[in-house]
C-alpha positions in Angstrom: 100.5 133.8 104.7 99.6 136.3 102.1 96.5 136.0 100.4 95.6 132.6 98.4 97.3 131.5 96.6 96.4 129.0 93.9 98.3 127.5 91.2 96.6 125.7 88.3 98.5 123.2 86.0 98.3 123.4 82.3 96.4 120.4 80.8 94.7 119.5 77.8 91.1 120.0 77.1 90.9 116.0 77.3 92.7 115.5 80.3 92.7 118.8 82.6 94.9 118.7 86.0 93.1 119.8 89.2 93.8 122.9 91.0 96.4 122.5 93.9 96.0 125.1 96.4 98.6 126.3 98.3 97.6 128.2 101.1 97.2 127.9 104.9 94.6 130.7 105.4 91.9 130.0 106.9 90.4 128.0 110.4 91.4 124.6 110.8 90.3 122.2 113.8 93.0 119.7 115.1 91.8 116.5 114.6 94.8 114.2 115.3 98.4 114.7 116.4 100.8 111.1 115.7 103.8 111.5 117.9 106.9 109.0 118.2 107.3 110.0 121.8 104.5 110.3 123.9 103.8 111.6 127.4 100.7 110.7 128.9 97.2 111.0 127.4 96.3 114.2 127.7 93.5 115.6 125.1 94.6 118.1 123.5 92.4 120.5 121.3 93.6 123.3 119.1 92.2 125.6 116.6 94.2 127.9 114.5 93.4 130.8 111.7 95.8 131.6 109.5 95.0 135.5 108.4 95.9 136.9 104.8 97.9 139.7 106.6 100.6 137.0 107.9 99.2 137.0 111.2 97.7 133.5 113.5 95.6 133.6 116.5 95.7 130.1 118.3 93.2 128.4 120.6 94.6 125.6 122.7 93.3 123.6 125.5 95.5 120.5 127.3 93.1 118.5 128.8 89.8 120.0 130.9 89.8 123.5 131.7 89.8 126.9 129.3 91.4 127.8 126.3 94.9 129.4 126.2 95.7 131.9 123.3 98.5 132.6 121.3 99.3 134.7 119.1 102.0 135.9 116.2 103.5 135.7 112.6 103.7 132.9 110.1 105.3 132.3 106.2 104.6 129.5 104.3 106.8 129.2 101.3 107.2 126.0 99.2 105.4 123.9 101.1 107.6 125.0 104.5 105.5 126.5 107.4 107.3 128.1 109.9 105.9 131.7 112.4 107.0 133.2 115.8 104.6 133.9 119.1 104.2 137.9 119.9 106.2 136.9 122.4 109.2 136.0 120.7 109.3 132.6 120.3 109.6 130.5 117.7 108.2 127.2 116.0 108.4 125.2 113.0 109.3 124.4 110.5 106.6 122.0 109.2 106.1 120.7 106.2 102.7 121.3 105.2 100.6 119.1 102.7 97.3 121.7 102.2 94.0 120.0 100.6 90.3 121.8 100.5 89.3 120.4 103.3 92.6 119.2 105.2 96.1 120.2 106.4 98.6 117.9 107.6 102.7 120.0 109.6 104.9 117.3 109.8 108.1 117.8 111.3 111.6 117.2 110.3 112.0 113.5 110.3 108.5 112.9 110.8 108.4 112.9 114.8 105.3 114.6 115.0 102.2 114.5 112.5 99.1 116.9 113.1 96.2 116.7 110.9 93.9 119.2 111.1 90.3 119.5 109.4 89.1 122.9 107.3 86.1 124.8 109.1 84.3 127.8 108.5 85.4 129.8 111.4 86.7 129.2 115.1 83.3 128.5 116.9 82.1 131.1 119.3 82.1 128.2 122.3 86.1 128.5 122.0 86.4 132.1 121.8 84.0 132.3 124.9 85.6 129.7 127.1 89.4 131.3 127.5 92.0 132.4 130.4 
């Protein structure tokens, strides 16, 4: 993700279109994940940032216990969101649906929906409770 990006449609004086934004950057809280195929009941809790220099740092935590970490690179083009782990591997693509306050990856043929919630910053509680 470079930095924002924001497009703003040409309207009348009368009738003026809103801004779309189209940008991931940012922090965003996971706030629900709609599978077709689902294994167990595990809670899962993830918060992501999405940096202006293309970069992610991801907070994830399956059930009780500490966070894991991950980190890589990301692009989001069009409305296609797609990155790689430092370690190589790869996920994506999504498409991504980007609002103020909300961002929905779905994948291709909609098996998996995650919502996730705009927030100021990751809260320190995460970043102090990892592996």
């Amino acid at each position: 993700m470079a930095a924002a990006l924001v497009l703003a449609a040409c309207g009348g004086k009368d009738n003026p279109e809103p801004e779309v934004k189209t940008t991931v950057v940012g922090c965003w809280e996971l706030t629900n994940v709609t599978t077709k195929a689902t294994v167990g009941s595990v809670t899962v809790n993830v918060y992501v940032e999405f940096k202006t220099d293309k970069t992610f740092i991801l907070y994830q935590k399956l059930g009780e216990g500490r966070y894991s970490v991950f980190t890589g690179t990301f692009k989001y083009e069009g409305n296609q969101l797609l990155g790689t782990y430092d370690k190589g591997t790869s996920w994506g693509p999504y498409s991504a649906t980007v609002s103020d306050s909300s961002l929905t990856l779905t994948t291709a043929g909609g098996k998996e929906v995650d919502t996730y919630k705009k927030i100021a910053s990751i809260p320190e509680s995460v970043k102090n409770n990892i592996y």
